[in-house]
N, C-alpha and C positions, 0 to 999 in steps of 0.2 A: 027602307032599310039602308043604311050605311054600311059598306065597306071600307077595309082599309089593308089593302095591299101591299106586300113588303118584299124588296127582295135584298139580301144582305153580302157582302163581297169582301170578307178579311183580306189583307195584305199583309205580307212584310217588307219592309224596306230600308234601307239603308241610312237615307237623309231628306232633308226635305225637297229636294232637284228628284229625286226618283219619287218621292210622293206628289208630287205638282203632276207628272210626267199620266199616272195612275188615273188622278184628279180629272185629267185633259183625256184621256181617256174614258174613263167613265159619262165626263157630262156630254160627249158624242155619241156614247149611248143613251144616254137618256135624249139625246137630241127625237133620236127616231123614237122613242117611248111616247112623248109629249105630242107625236104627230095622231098616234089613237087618244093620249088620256092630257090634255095641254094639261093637266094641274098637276103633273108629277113634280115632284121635288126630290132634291138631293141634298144628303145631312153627312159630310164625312166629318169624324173628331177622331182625336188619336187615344188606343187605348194599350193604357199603363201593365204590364204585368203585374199580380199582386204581391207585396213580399213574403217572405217568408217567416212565420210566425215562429220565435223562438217556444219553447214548449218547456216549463217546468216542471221536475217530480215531485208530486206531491207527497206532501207531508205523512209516512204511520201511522196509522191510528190507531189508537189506546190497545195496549190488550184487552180491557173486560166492554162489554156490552151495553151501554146506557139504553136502561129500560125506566122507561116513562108511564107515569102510573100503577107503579105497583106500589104497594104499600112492605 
């Protein structure tokens, strides 16, 4: 059986001199990680907030009822 283990760590930060700083941080932890599991790995990317989706009213719809198959 395979495992796959995760541990996940959000940030916020200012610029990329405070995210290095995080970075340098973090792979010291994983220093001592790697001493139980050497195949740990570290994946940081940076994540976008999403924008804001403008939202239109939709259109009225008809007064009467479209009924479908009657005769």
């Amino acid at each position: 059986m395979m495992l796959c283990g995760q541990i996940s760590i959000e940030l916020t930060v200012d610029d990329f001199v405070e995210a290095a700083d995080h970075q340098r941080r973090i792979e010291d932890l994983l220093a001592r990680v790697r001493e139980s599991y050497p195949e740990a790995t570290l994946t940081m990317r940076e994540r976008r907030q999403r924008k804001a989706l403008g939202l239109a009213v939709a259109d009225r719809a008809p007064a009467g009822l479209a009924r479908y198959g009657e005769a």
